[in-house]
Backbone as CSV, one residue per row, in Angstrom:
resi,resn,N_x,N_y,N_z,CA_x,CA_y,CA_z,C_x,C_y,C_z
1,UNK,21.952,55.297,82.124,22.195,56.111,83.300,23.618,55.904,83.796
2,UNK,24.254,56.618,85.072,25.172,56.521,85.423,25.179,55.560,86.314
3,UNK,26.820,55.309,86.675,26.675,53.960,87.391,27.523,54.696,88.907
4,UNK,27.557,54.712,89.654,27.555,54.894,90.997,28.259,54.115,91.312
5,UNK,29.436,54.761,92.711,29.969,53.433,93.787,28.931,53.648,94.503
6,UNK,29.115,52.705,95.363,28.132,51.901,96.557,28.347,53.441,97.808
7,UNK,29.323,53.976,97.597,29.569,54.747,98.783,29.199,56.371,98.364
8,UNK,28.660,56.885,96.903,28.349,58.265,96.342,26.776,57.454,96.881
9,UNK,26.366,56.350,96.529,24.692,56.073,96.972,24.664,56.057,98.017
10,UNK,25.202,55.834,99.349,25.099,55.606,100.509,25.303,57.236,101.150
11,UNK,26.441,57.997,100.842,25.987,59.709,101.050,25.024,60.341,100.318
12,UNK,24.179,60.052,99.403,22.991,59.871,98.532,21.923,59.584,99.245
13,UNK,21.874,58.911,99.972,20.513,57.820,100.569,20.348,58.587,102.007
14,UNK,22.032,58.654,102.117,21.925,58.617,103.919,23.034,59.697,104.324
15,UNK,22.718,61.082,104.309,23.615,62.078,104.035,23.948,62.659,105.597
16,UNK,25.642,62.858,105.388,25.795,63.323,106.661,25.550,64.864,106.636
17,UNK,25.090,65.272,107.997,25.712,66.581,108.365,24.795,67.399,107.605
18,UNK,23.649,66.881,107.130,22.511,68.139,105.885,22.174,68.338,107.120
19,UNK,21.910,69.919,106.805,20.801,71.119,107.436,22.054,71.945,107.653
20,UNK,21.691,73.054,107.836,22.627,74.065,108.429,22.989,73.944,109.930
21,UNK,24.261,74.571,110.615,24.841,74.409,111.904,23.958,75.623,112.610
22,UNK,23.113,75.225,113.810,23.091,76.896,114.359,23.728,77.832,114.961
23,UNK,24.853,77.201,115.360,25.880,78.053,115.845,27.268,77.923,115.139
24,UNK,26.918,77.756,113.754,28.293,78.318,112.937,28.612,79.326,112.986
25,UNK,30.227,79.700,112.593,30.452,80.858,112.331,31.760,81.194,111.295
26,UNK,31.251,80.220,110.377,31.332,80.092,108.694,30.087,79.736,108.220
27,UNK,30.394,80.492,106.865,29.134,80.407,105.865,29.844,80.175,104.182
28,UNK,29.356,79.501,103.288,30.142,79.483,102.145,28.867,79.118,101.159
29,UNK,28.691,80.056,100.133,27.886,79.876,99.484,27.874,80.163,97.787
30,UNK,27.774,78.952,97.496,28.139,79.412,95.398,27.188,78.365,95.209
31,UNK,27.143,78.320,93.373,26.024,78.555,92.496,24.928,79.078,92.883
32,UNK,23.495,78.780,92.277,22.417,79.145,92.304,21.529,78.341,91.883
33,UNK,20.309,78.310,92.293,19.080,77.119,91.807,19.135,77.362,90.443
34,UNK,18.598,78.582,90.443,18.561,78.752,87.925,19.568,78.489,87.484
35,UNK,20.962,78.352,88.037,21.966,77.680,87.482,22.068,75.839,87.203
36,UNK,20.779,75.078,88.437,20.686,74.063,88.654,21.132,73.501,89.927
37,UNK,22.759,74.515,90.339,23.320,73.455,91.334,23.678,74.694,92.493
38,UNK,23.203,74.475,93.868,23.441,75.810,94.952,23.932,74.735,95.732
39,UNK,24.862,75.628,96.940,25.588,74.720,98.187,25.375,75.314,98.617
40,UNK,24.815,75.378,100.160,25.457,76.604,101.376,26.836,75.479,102.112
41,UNK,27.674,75.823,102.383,28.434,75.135,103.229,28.551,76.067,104.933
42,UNK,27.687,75.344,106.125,28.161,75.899,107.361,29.412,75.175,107.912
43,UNK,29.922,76.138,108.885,31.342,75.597,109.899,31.175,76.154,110.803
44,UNK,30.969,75.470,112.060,31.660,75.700,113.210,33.511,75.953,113.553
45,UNK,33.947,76.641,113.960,35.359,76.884,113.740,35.635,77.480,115.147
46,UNK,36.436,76.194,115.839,37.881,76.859,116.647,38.148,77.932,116.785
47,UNK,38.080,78.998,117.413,38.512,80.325,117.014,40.154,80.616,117.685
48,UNK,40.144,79.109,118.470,41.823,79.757,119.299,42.618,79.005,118.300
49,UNK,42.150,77.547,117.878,43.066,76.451,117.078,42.501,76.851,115.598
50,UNK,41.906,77.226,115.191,41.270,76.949,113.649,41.023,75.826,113.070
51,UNK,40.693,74.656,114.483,39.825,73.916,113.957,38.430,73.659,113.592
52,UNK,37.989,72.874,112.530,35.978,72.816,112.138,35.800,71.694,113.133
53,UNK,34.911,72.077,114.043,34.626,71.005,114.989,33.393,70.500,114.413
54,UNK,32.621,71.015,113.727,31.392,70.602,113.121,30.840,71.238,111.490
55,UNK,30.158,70.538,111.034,30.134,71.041,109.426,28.420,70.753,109.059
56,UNK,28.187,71.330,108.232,26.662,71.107,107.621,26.667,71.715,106.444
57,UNK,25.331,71.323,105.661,25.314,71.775,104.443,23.672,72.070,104.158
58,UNK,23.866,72.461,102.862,22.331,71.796,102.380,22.454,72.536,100.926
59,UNK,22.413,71.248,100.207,22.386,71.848,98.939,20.794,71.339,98.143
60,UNK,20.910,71.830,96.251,19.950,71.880,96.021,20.842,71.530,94.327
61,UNK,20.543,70.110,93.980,21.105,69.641,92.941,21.409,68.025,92.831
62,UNK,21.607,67.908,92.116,21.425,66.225,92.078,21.958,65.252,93.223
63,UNK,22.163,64.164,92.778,22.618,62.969,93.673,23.710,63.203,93.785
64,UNK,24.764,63.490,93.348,26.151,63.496,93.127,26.420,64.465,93.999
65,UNK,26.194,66.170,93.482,26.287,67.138,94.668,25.729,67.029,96.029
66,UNK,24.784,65.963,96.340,24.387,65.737,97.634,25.835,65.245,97.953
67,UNK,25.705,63.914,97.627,26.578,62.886,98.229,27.907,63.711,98.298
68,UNK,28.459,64.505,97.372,29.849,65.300,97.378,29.742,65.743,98.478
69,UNK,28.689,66.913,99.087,28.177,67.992,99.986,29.144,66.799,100.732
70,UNK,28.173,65.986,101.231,28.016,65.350,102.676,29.008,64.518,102.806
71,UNK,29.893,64.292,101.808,31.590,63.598,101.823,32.342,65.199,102.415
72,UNK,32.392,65.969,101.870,33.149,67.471,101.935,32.926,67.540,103.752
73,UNK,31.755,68.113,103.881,31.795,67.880,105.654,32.151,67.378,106.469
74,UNK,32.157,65.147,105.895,33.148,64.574,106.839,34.514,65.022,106.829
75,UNK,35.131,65.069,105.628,36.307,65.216,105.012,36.965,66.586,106.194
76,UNK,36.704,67.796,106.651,36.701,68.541,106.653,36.737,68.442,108.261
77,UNK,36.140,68.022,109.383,35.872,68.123,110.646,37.303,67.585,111.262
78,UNK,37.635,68.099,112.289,38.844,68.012,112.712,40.106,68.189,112.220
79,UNK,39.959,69.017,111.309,41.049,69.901,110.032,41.265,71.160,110.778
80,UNK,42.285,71.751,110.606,42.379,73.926,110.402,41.909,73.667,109.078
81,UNK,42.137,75.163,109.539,41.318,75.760,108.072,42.358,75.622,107.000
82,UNK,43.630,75.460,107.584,44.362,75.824,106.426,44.415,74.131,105.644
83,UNK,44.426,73.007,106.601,44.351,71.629,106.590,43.373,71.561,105.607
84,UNK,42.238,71.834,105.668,40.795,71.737,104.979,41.100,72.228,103.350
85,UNK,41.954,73.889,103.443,42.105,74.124,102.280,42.632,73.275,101.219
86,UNK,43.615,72.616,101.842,44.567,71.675,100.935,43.422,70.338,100.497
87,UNK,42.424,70.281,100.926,41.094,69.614,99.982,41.117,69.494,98.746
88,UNK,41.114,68.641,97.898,40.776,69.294,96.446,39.978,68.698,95.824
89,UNK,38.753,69.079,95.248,37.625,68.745,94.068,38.251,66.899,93.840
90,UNK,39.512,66.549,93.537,39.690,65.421,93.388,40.077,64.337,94.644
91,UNK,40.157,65.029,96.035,39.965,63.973,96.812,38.746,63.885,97.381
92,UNK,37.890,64.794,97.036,36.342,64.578,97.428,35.933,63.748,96.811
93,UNK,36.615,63.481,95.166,35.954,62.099,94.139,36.399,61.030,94.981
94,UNK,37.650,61.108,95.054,38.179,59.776,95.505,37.997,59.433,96.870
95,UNK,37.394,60.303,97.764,36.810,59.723,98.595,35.029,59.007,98.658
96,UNK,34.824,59.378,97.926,33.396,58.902,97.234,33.516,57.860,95.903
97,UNK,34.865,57.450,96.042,35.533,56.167,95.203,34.952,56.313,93.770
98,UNK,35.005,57.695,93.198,34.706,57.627,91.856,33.721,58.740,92.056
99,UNK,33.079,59.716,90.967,32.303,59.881,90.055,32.417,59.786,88.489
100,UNK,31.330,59.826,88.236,31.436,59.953,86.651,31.503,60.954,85.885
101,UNK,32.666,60.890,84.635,32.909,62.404,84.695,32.388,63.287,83.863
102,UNK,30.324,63.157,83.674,29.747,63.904,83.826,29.360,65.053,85.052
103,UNK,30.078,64.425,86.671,29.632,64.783,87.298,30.308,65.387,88.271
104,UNK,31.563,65.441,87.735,32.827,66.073,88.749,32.742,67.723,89.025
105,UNK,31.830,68.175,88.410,31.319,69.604,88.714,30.995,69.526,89.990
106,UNK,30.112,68.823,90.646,29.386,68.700,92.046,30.882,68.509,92.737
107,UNK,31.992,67.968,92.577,33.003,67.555,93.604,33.725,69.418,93.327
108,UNK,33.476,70.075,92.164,34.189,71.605,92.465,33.655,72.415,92.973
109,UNK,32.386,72.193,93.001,31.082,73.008,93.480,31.535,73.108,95.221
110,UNK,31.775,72.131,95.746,32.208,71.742,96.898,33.357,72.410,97.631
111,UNK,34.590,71.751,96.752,35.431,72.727,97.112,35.526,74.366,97.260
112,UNK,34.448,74.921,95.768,34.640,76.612,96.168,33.481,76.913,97.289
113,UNK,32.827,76.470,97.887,31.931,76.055,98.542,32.623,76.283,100.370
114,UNK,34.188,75.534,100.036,34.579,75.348,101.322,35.710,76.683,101.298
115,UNK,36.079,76.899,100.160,36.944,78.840,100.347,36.229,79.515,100.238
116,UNK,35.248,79.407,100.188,34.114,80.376,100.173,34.116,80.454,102.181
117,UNK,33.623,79.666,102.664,33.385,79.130,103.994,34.559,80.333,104.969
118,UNK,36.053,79.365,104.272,37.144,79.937,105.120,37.113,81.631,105.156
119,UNK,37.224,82.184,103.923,37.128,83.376,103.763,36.527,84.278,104.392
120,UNK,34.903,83.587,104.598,33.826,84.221,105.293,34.363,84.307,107.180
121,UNK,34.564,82.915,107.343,35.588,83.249,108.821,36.271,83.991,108.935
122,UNK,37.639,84.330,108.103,38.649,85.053,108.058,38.462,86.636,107.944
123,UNK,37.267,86.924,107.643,36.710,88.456,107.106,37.067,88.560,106.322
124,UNK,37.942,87.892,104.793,38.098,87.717,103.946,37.041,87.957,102.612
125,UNK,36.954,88.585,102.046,35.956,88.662,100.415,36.636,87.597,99.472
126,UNK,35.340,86.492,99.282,35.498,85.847,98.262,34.250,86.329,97.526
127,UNK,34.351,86.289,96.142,33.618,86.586,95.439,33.155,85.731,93.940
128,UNK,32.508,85.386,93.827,32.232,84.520,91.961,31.334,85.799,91.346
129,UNK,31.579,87.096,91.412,31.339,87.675,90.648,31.932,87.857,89.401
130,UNK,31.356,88.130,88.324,31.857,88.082,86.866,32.192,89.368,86.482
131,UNK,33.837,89.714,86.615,34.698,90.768,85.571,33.450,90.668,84.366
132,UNK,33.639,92.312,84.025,32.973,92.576,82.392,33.790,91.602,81.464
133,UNK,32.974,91.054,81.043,33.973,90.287,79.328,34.161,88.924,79.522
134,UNK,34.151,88.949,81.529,34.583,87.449,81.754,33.859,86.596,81.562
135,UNK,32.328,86.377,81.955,31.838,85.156,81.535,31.267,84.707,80.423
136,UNK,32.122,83.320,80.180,32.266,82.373,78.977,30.922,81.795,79.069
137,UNK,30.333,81.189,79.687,29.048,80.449,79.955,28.180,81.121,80.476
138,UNK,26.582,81.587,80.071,25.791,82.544,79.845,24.453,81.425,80.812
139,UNK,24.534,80.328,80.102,24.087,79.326,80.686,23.963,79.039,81.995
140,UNK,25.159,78.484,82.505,25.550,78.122,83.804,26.125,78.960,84.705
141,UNK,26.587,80.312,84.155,27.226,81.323,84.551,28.618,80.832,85.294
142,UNK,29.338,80.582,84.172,30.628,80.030,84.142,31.483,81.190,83.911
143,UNK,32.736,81.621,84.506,33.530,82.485,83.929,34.388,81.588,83.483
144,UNK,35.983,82.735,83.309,36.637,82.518,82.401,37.808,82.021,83.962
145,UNK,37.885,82.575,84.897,39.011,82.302,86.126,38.503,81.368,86.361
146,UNK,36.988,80.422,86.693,36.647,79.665,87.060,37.518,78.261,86.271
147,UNK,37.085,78.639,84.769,37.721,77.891,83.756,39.862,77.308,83.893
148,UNK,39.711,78.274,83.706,41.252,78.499,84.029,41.871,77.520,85.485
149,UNK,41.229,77.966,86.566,41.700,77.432,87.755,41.830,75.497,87.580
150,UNK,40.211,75.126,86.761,39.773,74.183,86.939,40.455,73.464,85.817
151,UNK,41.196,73.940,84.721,41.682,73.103,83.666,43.525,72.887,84.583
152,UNK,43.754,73.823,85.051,44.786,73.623,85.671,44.964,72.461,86.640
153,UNK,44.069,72.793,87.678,43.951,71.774,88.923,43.715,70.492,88.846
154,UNK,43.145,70.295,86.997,42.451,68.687,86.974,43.294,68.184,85.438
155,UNK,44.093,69.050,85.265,45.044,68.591,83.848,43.586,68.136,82.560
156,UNK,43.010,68.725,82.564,41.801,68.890,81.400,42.559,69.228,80.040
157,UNK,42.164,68.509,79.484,42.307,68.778,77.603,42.005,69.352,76.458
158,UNK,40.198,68.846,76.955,39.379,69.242,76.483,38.034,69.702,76.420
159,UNK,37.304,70.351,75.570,36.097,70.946,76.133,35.262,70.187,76.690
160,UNK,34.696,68.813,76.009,34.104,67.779,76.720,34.502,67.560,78.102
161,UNK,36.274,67.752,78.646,36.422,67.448,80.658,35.477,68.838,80.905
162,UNK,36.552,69.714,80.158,35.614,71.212,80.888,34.543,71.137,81.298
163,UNK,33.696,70.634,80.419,32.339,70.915,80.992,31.918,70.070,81.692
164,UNK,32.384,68.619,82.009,32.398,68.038,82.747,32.229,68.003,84.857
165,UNK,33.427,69.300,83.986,33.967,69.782,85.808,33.101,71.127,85.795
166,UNK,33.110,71.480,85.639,31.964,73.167,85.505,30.731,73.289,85.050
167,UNK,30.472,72.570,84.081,29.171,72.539,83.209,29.131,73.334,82.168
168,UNK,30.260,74.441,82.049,30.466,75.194,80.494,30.340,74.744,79.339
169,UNK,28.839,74.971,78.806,29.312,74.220,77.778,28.363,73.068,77.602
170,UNK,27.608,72.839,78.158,26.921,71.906,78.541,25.134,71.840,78.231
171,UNK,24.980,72.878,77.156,23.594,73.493,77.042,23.834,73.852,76.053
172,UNK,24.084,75.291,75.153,23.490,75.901,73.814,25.017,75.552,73.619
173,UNK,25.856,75.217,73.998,27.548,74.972,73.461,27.563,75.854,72.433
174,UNK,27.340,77.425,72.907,27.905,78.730,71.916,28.987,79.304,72.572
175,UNK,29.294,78.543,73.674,30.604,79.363,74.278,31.683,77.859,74.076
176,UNK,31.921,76.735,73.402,32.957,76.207,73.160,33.699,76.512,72.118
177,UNK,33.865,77.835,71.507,35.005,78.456,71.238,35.802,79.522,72.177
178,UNK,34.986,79.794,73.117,35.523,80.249,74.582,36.369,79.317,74.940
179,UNK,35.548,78.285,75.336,36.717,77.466,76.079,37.630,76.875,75.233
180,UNK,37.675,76.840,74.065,38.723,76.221,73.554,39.749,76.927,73.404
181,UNK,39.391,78.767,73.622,40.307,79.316,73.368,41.424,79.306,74.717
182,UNK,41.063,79.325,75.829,41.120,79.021,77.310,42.103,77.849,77.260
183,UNK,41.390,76.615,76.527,42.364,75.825,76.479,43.466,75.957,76.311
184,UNK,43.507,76.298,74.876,45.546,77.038,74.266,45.507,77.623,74.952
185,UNK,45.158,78.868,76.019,46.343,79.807,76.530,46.639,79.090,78.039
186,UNK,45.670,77.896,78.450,46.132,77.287,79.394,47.745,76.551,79.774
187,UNK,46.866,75.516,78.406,47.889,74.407,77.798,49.696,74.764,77.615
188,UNK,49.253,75.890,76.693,50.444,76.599,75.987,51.457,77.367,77.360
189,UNK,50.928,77.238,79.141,51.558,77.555,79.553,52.671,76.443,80.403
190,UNK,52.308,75.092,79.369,53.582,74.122,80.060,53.771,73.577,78.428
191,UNK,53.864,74.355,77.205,54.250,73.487,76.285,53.684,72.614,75.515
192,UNK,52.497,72.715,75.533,51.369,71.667,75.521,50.277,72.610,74.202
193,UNK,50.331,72.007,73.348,49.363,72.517,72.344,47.820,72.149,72.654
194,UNK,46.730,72.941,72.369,45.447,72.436,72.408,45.044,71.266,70.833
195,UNK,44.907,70.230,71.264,44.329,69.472,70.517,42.226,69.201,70.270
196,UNK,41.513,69.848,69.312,40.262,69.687,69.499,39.550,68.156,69.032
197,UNK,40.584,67.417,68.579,40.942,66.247,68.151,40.731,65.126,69.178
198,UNK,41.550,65.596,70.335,42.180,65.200,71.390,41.293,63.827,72.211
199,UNK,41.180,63.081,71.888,40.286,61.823,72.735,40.272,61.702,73.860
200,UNK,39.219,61.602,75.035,38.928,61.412,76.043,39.217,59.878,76.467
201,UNK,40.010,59.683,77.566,40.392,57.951,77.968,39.491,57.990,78.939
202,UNK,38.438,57.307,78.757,37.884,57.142,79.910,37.649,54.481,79.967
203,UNK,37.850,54.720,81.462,38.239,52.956,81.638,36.693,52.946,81.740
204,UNK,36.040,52.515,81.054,34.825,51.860,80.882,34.123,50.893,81.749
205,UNK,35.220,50.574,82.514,34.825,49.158,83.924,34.201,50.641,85.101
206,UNK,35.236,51.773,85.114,34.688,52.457,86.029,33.430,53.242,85.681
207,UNK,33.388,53.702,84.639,32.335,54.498,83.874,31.396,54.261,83.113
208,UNK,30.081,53.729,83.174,29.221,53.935,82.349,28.321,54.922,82.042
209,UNK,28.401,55.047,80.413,28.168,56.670,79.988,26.812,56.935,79.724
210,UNK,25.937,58.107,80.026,24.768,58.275,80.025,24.169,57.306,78.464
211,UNK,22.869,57.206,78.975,22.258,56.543,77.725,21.486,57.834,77.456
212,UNK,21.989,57.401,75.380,21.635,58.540,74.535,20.308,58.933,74.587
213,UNK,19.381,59.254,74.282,18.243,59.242,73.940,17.477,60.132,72.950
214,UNK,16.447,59.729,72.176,16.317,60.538,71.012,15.389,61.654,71.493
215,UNK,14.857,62.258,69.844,14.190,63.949,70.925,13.149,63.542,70.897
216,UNK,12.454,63.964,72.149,11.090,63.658,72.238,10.122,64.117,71.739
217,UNK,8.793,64.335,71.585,7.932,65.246,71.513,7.728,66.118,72.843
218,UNK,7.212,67.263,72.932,6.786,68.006,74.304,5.574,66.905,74.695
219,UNK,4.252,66.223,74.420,3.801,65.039,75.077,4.730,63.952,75.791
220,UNK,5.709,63.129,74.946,6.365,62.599,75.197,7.077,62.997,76.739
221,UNK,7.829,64.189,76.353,8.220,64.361,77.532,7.569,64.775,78.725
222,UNK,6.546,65.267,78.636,5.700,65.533,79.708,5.212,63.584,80.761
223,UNK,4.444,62.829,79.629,4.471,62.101,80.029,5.466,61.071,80.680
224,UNK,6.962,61.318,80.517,8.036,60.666,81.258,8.205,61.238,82.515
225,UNK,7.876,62.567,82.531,8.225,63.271,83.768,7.358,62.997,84.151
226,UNK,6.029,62.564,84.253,5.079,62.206,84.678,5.118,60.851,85.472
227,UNK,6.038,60.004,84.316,6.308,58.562,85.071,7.175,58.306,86.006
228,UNK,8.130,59.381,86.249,8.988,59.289,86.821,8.665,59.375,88.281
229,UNK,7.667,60.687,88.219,6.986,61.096,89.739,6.534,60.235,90.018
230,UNK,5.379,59.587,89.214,4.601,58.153,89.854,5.619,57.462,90.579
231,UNK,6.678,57.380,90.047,7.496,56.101,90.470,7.889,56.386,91.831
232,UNK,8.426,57.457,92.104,9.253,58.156,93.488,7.958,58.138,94.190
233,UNK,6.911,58.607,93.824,5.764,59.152,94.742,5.861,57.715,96.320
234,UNK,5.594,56.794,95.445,5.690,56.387,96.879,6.544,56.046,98.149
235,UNK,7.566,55.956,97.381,8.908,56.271,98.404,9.144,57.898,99.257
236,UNK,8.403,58.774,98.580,7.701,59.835,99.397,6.458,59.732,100.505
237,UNK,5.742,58.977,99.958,5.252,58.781,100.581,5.418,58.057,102.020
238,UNK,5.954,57.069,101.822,5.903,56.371,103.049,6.868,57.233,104.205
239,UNK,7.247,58.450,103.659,7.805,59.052,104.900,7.277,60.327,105.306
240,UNK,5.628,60.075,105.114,4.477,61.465,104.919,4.271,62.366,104.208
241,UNK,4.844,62.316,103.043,5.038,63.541,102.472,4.570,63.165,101.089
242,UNK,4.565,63.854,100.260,4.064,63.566,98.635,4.764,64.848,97.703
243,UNK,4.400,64.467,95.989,4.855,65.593,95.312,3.946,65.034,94.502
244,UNK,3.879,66.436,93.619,3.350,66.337,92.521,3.492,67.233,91.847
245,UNK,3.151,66.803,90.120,3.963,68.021,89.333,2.631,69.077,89.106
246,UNK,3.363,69.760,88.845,2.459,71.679,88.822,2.751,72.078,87.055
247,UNK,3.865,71.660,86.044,4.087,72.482,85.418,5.564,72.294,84.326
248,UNK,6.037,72.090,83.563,7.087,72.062,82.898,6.665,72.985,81.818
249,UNK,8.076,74.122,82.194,8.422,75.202,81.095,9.784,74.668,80.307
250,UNK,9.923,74.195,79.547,10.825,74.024,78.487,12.247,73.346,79.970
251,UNK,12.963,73.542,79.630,13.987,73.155,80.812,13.845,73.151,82.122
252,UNK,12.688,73.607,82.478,12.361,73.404,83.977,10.892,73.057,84.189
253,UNK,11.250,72.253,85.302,9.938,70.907,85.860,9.812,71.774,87.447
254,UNK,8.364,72.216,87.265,7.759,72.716,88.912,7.057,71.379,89.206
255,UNK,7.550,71.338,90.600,6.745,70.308,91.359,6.316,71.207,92.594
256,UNK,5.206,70.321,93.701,4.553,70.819,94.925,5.114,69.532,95.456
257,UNK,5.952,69.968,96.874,6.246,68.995,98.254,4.952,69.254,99.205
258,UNK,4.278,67.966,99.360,3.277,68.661,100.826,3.657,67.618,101.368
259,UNK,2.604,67.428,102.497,2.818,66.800,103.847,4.374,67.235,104.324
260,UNK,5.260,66.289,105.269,6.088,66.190,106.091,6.982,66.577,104.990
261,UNK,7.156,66.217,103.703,8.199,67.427,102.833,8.067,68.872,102.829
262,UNK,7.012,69.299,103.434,7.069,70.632,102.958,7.463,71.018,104.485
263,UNK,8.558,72.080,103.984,9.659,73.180,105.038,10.410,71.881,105.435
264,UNK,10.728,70.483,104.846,11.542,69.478,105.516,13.111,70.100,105.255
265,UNK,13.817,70.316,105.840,15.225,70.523,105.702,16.199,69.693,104.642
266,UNK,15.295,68.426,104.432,15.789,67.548,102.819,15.217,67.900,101.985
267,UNK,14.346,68.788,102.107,13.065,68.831,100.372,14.467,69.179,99.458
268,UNK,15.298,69.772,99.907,16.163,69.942,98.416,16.849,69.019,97.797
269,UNK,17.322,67.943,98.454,17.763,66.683,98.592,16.696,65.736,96.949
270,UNK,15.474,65.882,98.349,14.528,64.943,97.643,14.321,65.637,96.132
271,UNK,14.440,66.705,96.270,14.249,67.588,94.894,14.956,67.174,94.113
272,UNK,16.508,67.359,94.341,17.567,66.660,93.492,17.654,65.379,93.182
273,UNK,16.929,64.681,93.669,16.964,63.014,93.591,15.821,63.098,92.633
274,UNK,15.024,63.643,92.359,13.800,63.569,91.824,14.491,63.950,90.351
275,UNK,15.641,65.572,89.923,15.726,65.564,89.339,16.710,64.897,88.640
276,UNK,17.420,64.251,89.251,18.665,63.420,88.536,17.658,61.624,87.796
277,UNK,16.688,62.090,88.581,15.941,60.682,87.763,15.181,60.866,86.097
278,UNK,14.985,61.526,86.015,14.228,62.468,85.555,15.227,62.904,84.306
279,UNK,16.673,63.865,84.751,17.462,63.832,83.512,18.086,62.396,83.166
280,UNK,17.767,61.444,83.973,18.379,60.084,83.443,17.518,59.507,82.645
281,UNK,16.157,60.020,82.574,15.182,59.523,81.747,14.883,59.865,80.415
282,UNK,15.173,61.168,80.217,14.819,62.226,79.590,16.253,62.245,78.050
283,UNK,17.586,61.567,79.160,19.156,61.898,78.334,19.281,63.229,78.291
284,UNK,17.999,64.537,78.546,18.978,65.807,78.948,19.279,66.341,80.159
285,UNK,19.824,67.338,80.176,19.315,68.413,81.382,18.368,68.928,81.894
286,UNK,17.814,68.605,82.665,16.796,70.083,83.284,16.469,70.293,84.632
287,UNK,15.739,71.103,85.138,15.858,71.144,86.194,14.554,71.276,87.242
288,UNK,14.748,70.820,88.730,13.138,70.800,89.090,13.356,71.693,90.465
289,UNK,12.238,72.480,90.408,12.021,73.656,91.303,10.881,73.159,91.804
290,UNK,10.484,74.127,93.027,9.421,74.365,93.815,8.710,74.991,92.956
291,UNK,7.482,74.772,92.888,6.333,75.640,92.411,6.234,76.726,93.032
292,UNK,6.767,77.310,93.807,6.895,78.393,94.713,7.554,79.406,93.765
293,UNK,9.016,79.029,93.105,9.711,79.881,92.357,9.105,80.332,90.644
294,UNK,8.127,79.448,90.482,7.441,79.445,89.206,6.923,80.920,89.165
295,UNK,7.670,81.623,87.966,7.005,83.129,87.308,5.645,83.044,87.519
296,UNK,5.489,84.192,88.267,3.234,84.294,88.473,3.004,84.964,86.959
């Protein structure tokens, strides 16, 4: 599994600023649950100074995008807007003293999350709609500007950061000749050849890298996801509430929240914590929904 600072577990455990603001008047909203990872980002906003006097969130995706969420909000309060903009995907890491860089997607998720936000104040159209032709990732619904912005902003190499920071790439990997092509015309605009060669430095004291794991059987895996719930169940419990599983379709795990989880303003939280245990168990991806969203 991954290894965590003390301070991504502690906005993890103990998150600021989740639920939405009721008297915001910003809204910022990208990905999607079938994608795996959704943000809403609210703001309260200054309307004479353009300062965020207050921030909230509530997302729906692992530990990492929690803890990002709820770093992004502190980060962000007593900023202008224009202050806030100058944010970037990499001081949200480094204010959360690290992620791992499986997981630096949740720290970009964030940021478009928060121009998404400004825009919506400003009467501004932001949009992550996909130009015909543009999207590279079918999967995650990755485009090609998304790509571009993000190899720029984070000096990326290679397809392995890419998908790192986006998730392109990260599933049927039939679009990493997309991105590699992305790469050269990135690269090639400071001189810089694409290398597919190219080795990843990662310092090993800061990073420990997911553990591999072999393929399971569909029993197999049923029964891990099975163990996993046991395990959480009672740490659900003791705060009234329970889950239990309903259902696994190939990449996605339905569970039921009752008691004091169900309509709790964290069930997405707890959701994501449930599923980041779960792909740590498993060594893949997948993802866990409400039994609510499960095809009738």
């Amino acid at each position: 599994m991954w290894d965590y600072s003390e301070t991504v577990k502690d906005h993890f455990y103990n998150p600021r600023n989740a639920g939405a603001l009721d008297d915001a008047n910003a809204t910022g909203d990208v990905g999607s649950i079938s994608c795996g990872d959704a943000l809403r980002l609210t703001l309260k906003v200054d309307p004479e100074t353009e300062i965020i006097q207050d921030a909230g969130f509530q997302t729906f995706g692992c530990g990492s995008a929690i803890a990002s969420s709820s770093a992004l909000t502190e980060m962000v309060k007593g900023k202008t807007l224009d202050e806030a903009l100058a944010i970037s995907n990499q001081d949200i890491a480094d204010f959360l003293e690290g992620l791992p860089p499986e997981k630096m997607h949740c720290s970009v998720m964030g940021r478009e999350a928060l121009q998404a936000a400004v825009a919506n104040y400003r009467g501004e159209e932001w949009a992550d709609d996909h130009e015909e032709g543009a999207l590279i990732c079918k999967c995650f619904a990755v485009d090609a500007v998304m790509i571009e912005d993000t190899i720029r902003a984070n000096s990326l190499k290679t397809v392995e950061q890419v998908t790192h920071y986006t998730k392109a790439g990260g599933s049927c990997s039939s679009c990493h000749e997309g991105i590699e092509e992305i790469l050269t015309k990135v690269l090639a605009e400071t001189g810089e050849a694409f290398d597919p060669e190219t080795p990843i430095t990662i310092d090993p004291a800061e990073v420990k890298p997911a553990v591999k794991k072999g393929k399971l059987t569909t029993v197999q895996r049923i029964l891990k996801i099975e163990q996993v719930i046991a395990e959480i169940r009672p740490q659900i419990q003791a705060d009234r509430g329970d889950i239990e599983l309903v259902d696994v379709e190939d990449k996605k795990v339905y569970v039921k929240l009752t008691g004091a989880c169900s309509g709790c303003q964290m069930a997405t939280a707890t959701l994501g914590g449930v599923q980041q245990r779960i792909i740590e168990e498993l060594g893949e991806f997948i993802q866990v929904l409400p039994a609510e969203l499960q095809a009738a």
